[in-house]
C-alpha positions as CSV (number, residue, x, y, z in Angstrom):
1,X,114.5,79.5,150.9
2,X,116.9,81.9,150.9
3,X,116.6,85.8,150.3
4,X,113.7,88.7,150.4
5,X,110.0,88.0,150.1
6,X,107.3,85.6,151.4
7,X,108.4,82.4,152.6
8,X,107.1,79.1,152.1
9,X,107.7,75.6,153.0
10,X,108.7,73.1,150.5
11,X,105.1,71.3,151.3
12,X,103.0,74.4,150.7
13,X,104.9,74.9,147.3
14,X,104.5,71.4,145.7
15,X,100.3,72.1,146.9
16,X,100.1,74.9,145.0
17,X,100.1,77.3,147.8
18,X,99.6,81.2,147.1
19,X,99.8,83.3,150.3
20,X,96.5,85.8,150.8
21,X,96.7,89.1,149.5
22,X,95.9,92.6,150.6
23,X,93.0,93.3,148.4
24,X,93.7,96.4,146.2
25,X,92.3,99.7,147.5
26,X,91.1,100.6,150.9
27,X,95.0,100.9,152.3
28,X,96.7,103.3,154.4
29,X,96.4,106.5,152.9
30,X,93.4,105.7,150.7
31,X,89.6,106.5,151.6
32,X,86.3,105.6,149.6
33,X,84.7,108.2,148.0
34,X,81.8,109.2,150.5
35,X,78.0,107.9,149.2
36,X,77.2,111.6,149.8
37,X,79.3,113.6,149.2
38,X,79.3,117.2,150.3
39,X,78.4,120.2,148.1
40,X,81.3,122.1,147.1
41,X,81.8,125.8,147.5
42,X,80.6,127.9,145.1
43,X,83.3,129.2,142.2
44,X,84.4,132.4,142.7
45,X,82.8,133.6,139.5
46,X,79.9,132.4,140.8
47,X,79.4,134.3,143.8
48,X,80.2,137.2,142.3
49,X,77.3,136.7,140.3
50,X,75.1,136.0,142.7
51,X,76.6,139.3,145.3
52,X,75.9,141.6,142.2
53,X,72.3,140.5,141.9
54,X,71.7,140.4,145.8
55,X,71.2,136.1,145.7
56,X,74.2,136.3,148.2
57,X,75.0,138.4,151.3
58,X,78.1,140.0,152.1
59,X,79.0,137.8,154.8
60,X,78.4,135.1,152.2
61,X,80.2,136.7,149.5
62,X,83.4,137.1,151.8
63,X,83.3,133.4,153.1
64,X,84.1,132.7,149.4
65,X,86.2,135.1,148.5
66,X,88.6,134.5,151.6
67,X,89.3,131.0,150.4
68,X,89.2,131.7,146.8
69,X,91.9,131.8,144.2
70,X,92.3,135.6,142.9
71,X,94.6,136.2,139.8
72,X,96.5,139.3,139.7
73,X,98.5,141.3,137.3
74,X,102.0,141.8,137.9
75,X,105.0,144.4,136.2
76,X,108.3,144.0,136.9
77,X,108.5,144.4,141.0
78,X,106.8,142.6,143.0
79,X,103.5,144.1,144.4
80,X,99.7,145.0,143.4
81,X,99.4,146.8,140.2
82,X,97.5,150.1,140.7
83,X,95.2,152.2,138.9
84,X,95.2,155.9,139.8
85,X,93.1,157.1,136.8
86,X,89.8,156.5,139.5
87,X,88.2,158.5,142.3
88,X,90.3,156.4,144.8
89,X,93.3,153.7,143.7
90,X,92.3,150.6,143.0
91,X,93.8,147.2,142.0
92,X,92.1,145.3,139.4
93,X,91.9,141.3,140.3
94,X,90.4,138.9,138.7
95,X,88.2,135.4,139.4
96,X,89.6,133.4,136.5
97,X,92.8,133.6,134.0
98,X,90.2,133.9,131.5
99,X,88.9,137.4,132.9
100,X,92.7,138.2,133.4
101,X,93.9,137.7,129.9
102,X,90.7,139.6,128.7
103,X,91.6,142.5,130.5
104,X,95.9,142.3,130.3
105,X,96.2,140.2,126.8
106,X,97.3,136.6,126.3
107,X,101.1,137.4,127.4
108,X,100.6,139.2,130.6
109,X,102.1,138.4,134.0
110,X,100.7,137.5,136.9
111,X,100.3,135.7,140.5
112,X,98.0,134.1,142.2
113,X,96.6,134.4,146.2
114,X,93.8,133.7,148.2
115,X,90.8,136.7,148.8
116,X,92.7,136.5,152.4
117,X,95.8,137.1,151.4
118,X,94.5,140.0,149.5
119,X,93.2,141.5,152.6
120,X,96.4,141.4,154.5
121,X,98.6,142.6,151.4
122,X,96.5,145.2,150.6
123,X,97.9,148.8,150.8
124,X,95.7,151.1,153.2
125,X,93.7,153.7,151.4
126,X,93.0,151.0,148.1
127,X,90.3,149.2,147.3
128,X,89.8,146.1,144.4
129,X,87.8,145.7,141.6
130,X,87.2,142.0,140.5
131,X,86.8,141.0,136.8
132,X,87.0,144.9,135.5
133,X,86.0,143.1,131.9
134,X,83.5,140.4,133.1
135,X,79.6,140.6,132.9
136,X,79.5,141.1,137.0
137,X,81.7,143.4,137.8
138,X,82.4,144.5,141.3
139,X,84.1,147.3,143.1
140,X,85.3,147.5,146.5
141,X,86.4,150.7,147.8
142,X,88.7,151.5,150.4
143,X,86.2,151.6,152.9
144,X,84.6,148.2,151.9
145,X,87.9,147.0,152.2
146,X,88.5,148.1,155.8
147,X,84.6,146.8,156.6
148,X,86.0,143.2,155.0
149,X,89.6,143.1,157.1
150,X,87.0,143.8,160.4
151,X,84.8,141.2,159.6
152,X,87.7,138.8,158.8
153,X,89.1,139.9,162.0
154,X,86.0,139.6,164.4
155,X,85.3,136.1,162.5
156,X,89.0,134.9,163.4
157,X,89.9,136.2,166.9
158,X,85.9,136.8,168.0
């Protein structure tokens, strides 16, 4: 037999011969779902809650929030959106689009980054409020913010 594929004598093909399969699933690339799996992380939203009512500890709280998804309103440049109408700047962020469009309207702009990323890009002398609307609001002045880029730098480089 001529061409691509599996070949097969002409014996095995008058018998009815079908060559073994690789049994679907399980391949290269492809795991089993674990019989346990492991807890996920809790939501953003979530740990907010639970810093606000003291169920969570700072160190806690900023384990989250590093690896967390924070939405962000954006004008026309690029950069954090300010507000200067408080003691000290600060740049509202938010935990969900949800909160965002409840704050900024249906139409508004906006970008996404992790809570680290938000610590690096920060501007010295701001600080953050999360979910300005929501329930659990939280405010992090520019202090708190310098006490959170420490910690994240002590955690990373010891």
């Amino acid at each position: 037999m001529y061409g691509y594929g599996p070949t097969m004598n002409d014996d095995a093909a008058q018998q009815g011969y079908v060559p073994p399969q690789q049994p679907m699933g399980g391949g290269y690339g492809q795991q089993q779902a674990p019989l346990y799996p492991e807890p996920s992380p809790p939501s953003l939203t979530d740990a907010v809650r639970a810093f606000t009512t003291g169920q969570l500890t700072a160190e806690d709280f900023q384990q989250v929030f590093a690896t967390s998804k924070v939405y962000c309103p954006r004008g026309d440049n690029p950069g954090f959106l300010a507000l200067h109408n408080t003691q000290q700047p600060v740049i509202p962020m938010f935990t969900t689009l949800k909160e965002l469009r409840r704050y900024a309207g249906k139409e508004s702009k906006y970008f996404v980054i992790t809570g680290a990323e938000v610590l690096d890009l920060l501007p010295t002398g701001y600080g953050f409020v999360l979910d300005m609307e929501g329930e659990h609001r939280i405010v992090f002045d520019a202090k708190a913010v310098e006490q959170m880029v420490d910690f994240a730098m002590r955690r990373m480089y010891g």
